[in-house]
N, C-alpha and C positions, 0 to 999 in steps of 0.2 A: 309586514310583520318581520321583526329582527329577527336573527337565527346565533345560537351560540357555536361556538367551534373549540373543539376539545383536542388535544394534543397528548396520546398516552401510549404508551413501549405495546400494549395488545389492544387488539378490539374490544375484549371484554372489561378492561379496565377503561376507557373510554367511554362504552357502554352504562357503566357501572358510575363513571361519574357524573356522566349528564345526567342520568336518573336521580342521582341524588341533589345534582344543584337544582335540575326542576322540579323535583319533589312530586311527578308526575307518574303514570305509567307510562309501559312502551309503548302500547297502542294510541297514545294520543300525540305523538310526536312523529316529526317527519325527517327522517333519518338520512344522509345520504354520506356516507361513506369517502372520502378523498384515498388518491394513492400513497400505498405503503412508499416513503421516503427511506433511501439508505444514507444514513450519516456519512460522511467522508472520513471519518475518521476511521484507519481500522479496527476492527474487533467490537465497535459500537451496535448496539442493537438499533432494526430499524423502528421509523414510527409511526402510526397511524394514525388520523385524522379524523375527525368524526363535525359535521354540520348537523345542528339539531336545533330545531323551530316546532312551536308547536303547530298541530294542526286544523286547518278551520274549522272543518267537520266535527271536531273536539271541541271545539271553541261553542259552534250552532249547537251540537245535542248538549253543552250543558247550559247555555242558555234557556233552549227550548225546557230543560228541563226546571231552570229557577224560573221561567216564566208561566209555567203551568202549576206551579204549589201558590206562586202568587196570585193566580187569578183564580185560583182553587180559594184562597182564603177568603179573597173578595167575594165567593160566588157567583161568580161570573160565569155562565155556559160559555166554553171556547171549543175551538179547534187551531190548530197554531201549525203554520208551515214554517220550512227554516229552509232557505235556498245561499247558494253562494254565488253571487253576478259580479264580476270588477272587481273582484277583491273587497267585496262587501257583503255583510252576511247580513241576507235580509229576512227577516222573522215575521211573519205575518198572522194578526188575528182575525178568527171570525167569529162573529157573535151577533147576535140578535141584536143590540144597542149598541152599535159603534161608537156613538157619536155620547156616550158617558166615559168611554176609554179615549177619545182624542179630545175632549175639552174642548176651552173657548184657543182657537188658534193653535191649537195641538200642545196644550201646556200642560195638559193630564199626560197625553201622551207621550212627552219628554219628562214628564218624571217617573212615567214608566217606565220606560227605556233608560234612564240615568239610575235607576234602583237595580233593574235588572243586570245591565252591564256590571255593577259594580259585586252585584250577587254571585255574577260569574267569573269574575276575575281569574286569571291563573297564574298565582303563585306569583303577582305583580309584573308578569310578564308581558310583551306589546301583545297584543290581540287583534285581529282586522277592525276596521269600522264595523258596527252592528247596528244597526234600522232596526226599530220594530216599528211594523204597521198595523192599522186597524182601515178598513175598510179603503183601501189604496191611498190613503189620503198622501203618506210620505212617496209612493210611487210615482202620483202626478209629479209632486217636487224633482223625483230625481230626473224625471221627464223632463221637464224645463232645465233644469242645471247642465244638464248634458248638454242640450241641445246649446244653451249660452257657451257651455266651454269649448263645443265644438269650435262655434261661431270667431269666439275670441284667440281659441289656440292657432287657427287658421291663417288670422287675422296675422297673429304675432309672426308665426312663418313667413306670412308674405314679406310683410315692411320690417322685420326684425326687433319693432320699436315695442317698448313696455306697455301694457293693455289694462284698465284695472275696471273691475267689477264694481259694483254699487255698494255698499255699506249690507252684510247682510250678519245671521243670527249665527253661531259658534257651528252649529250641527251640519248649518249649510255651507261654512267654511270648509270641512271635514270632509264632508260631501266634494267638494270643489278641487281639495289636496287630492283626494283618492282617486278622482277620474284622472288628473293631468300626470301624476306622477310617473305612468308610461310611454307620454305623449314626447318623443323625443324631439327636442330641439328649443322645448317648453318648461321653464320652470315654475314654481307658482310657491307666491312665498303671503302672510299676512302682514297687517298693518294694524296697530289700534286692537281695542278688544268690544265684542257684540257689536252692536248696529252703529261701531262710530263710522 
């Protein structure tokens, strides 16, 4: 997730800006502070720095919350977890009928989650990846993907040489950016679009 950086003569006006280019409150943002700079020039005032992202926690409870009015509309009995693993915020259903919220090869289930995501947008800002699951279906996947990037980033390490995956769907590309992108010495870029 991107973070913005604000440059302003006090904290409070710094403060004051990021608030208002996110259009957010303060509890949902992750603030940290860089050191007061002194100008070199004399008699200049110094300046303070502010880094501000939002937060994933922010990100899951309002999720959790656009996916509970929509499976409330649907009538659907749920209960809904939201955890945060890898820098992925994974949101989990339970329900008596799984298998009406994951579809035929999870294609309910990706327009559930491509509705939701988009219901929770913030203020157009980057967001982590967001999963939502029903009955672990997307967890086995993440199970296997991991286990292949391990395989592959490995691989790359050893022989240095470029490694490419199989042809696979956008979400599990997404999936694929997300694990590798702390994996150092590893970078992971696409090719083509969906299953070419």
């Amino acid at each position: 997730m991107s973070s913005i950086q604000i440059i302003a003569q006090t904290r409070e006006q710094a403060m004051r800006e990021a608030l208002d280019r996110l259009g957010l409150p303060e509890e949902a943002l992750d603030i940290q502070w860089g050191q007061e700079e002194e100008d070199l020039l004399p008699g200049a005032r110094p300046l303070v720095q502010l880094n501000v992202q939002v937060r994933p926690q922010y990100v899951a409870d309002k999720v959790r919350e656009c996916l509970d009015k929509l499976l409330n509309k649907m009538s659907v009995p749920h209960d809904i977890t939201t955890e945060i693993r890898d820098g992925i915020i994974l949101v989990g259903i339970k329900c008596d009928h799984p298998d009406i919220l994951i579809g035929h090869r999870g294609e309910t289930l990706d327009a559930l989650q491509h509705l939701v995501v988009r219901m929770a947008e913030v203020n157009g800002r980057d967001i982590p990846l967001v999963l939502v699951d029903v009955g672990n279906y997307r967890l086995r996947r993440i199970q296997r993907l991991k286990r292949v990037c391990h395989d592959l980033s490995q691989a790359v390490l050893k022989s240095g040489a470029e490694e490419q995956f199989d042809p696979m769907e956008p979400i599990d590309r997404k999936i694929i950016h997300t694990l590798l992108k702390n994996v150092k010495g590893v970078r992971s870029f696409s090719r083509g679009e969906g299953c070419e």
